[in-house]
C-alpha positions as CSV (number, residue, x, y, z in Angstrom):
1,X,-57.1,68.9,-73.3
2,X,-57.1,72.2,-75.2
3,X,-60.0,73.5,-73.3
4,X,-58.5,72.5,-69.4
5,X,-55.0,74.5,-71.1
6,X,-57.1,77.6,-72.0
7,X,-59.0,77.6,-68.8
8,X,-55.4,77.7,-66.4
9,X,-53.7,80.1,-69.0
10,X,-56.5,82.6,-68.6
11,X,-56.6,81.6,-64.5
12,X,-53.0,82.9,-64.6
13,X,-52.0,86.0,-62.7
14,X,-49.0,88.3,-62.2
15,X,-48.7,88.0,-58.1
16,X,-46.2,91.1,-56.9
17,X,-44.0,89.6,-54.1
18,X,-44.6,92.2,-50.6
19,X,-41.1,92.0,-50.5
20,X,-37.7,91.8,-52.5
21,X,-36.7,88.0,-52.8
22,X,-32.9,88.4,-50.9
23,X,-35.0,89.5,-48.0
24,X,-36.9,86.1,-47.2
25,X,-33.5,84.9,-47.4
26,X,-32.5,87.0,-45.3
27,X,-35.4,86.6,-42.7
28,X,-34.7,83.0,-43.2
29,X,-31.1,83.1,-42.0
30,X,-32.2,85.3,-38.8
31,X,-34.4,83.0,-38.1
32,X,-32.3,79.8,-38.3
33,X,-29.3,81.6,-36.0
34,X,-32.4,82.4,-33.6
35,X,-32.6,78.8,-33.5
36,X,-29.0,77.8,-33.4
37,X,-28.6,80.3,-30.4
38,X,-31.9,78.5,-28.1
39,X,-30.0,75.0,-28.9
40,X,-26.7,76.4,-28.0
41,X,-28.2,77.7,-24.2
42,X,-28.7,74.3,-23.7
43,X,-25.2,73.1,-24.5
44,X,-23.9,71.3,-21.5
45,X,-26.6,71.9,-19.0
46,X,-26.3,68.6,-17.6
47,X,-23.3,69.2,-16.1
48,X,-23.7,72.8,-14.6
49,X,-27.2,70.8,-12.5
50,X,-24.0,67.6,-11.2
51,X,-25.6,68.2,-7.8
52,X,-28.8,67.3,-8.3
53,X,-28.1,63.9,-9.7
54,X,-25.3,62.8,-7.7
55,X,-26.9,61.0,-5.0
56,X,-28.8,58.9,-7.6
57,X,-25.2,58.8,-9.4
58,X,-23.8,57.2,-6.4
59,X,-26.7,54.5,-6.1
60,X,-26.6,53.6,-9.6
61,X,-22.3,53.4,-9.9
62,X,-22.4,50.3,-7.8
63,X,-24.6,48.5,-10.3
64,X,-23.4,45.2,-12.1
65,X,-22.1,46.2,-15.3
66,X,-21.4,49.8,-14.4
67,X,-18.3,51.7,-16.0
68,X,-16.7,54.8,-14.4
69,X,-15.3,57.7,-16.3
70,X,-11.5,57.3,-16.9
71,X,-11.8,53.1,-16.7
72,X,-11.3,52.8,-20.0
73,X,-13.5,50.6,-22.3
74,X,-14.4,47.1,-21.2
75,X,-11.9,44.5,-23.2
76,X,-13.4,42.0,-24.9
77,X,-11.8,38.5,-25.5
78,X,-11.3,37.4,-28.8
């Protein structure tokens, strides 16, 4: 076991970062609020496109079982 801790102690180098550490924390950061900001374009697109999915809205509302917006939960007897 001596000989394997000799061979990795001389294998050891001194590797000099290409950059100060706070800045890959700082890249890091950017990069996660680039990433907030594409997920927050697509906040509530769904409703700015209604039109395009009302007619299949209107098929589907008639269905057994369907619930409306504003009806309130279903009760449930106990």
């Amino acid at each position: 076991m001596s000989h394997l801790t000799t061979v990795l102690a001389a294998a050891e180098a001194h590797v000099e970062l290409p950059m100060p550490t706070w800045a890959f924390g700082v890249i890091a950061i950017v990069v996660f609020l680039l990433l907030l900001g594409v997920c927050w374009s697509y906040k509530d697109v769904a409703n700015r496109h209604g039109h395009r999915s009302a007619a299949d809205a209107a098929s589907h509302a008639g269905a057994p079982g369907a619930t409306h917006h504003g009806t309130g939960h279903p009760t449930q007897g106990h």
